[in-house]
N, C-alpha and C positions, 0 to 999 in steps of 0.2 A: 620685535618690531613694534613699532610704536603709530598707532592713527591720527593722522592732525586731518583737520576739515581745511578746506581755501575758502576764503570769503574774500568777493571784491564789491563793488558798487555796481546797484541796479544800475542797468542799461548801460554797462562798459560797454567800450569799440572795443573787438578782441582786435592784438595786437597794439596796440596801445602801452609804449615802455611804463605811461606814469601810473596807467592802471594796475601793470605788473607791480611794480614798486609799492602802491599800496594797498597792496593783498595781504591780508590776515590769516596768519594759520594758528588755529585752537587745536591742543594736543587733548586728545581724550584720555578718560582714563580719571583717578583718583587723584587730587589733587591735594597735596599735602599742605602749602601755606594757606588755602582756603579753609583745610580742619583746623591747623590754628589760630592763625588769624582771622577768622570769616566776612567781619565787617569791614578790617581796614585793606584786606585783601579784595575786595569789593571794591570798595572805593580808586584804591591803588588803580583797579583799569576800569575806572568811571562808569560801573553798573550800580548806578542810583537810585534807582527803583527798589532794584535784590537788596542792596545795603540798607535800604530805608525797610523791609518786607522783613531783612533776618532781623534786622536789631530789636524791632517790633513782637517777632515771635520770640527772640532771644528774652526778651522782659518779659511777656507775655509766662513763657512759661516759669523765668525764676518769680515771679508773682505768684501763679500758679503753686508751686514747690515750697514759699511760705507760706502759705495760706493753709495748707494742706499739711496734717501732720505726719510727714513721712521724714523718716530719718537722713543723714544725711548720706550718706550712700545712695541710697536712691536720688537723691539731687544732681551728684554727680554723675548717678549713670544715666539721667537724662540729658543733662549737657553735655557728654560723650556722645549719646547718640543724635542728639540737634549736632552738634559739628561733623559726624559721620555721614550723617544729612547733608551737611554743606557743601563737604569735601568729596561726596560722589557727586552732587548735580552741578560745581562750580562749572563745567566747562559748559552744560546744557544751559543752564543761564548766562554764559558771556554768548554762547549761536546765538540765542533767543535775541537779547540786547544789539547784538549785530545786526541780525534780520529786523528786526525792529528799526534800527535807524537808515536802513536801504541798505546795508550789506551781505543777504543772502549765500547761501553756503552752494560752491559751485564746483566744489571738486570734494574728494578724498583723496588721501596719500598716503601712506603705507612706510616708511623707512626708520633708520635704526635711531638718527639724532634730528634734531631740529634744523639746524644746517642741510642736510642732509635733504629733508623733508621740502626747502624751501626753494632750492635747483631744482627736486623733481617739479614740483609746482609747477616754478616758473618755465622749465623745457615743457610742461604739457598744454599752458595756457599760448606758448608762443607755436607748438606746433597745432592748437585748438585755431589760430589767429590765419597758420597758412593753408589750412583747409576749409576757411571760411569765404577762401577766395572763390573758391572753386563753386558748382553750382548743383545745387545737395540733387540726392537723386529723387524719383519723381515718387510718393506715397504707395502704397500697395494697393491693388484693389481691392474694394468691397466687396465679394462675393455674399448674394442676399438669402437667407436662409432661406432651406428646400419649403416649398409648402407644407400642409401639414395634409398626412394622411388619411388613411382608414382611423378611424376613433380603434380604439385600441379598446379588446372586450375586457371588461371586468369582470375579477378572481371572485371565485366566490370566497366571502368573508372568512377569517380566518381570527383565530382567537389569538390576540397578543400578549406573549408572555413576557415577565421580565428576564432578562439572560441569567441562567442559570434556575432560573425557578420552575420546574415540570409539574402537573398533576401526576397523581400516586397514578402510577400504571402507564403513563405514556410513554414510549419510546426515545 
C-alpha cells in the first residue's frame, strides 16, 4: 500500500464539487525521477524555490569537489548521495511548497494505486462535506485539577549511582 497526503485550499466550503476537483494527492515515499532528474524534476511541478536551493547546493558542492583534492570516486559518491538527498525529501518539499501557497495537507490515504487513492479521497472529503451539516457535539468538560496536598515528606538523601556502577561491597 502506498501513502498519498490530500491537499486542498485554505478555507474550502466542504462539499464543494470544484474544491474536490482541485485536490492534490502527493505519494510518499522515494521518489525516483527526482534522484534523477532533481532540478528539472523540480521545475516540472513548479517548486522554484527547491529547484533554485538544489542547483545551488548541486554547484556548491561540485565546487567544493574541484577544489578539493579527492579523487574521483569520491565525487561521484557525493553526487549519488545529494540526489539520494533529493529523491527521499522530493515529496516533503512539494507538502511544504503546497502549504506554502494555501494548500495545506488535510487528509492521508492509504491505497494500492493512485486512482485508487484519489476516489478514496474524494468519498472521504464528500462524506467529511455531509457531516458538516450536522451540529458537532458539544466539548468535554474541564475538570480542574484536585488541589494540592499534604507536602509530601522528603527521603532522606541517597547517594546516586550510575546504572550498573556499585561500590565494592554494596549489595
Amino acid at each position: 500500500m502506498r501513502t498519498y497526503t490530500v491537499h486542498l485550499p485554505r478555507g474550502a466550503a466542504p462539499g464543494d464539487a470544484a474544491v474536490v476537483e482541485r485536490a492534490i494527492l502527493v505519494r510518499d515515499g522515494f521518489n525516483w525521477a527526482a534522484f534523477f532528474f532533481s532540478v528539472l524534476w523540480m521545475l516540472w511541478h513548479r517548486l522554484w524555490l527547491a529547484a533554485l536551493a538544489t542547483f545551488v547546493v548541486v554547484v556548491a558542492v561540485s565546487v567544493a569537489l574541484e577544489a578539493l583534492p579527492v579523487g574521483d570516486g569520491v565525487a561521484v559518491l557525493a553526487s549519488l548521495l545529494v540526489a539520494l538527498l533529493i529523491g527521499l525529501e522530493a515529496s516533503s518539499l512539494r507538502r511544504w511548497t503546497y502549504a506554502r501557497r494555501g494548500m495545506p495537507m488535510v487528509d492521508v490515504v492509504a491505497a494500492p494505486s493512485y486512482d485508487e487513492a484519489d476516489a478514496l479521497a474524494c468519498a472521504r472529503l464528500v462524506a467529511r462535506s455531509s457531516e458538516s451539516g450536522r451540529t458537532p457535539p458539544p466539548p468535554p468538560a474541564v475538570v480542574p485539577p484536585p488541589p494540592p496536598s499534604a507536602p509530601v515528606p522528603a527521603r532522606p538523601s541517597a547517594e546516586i549511582v550510575p546504572f550498573g556502577l556499585r561500590p565494592e561491597g554494596a549489595p
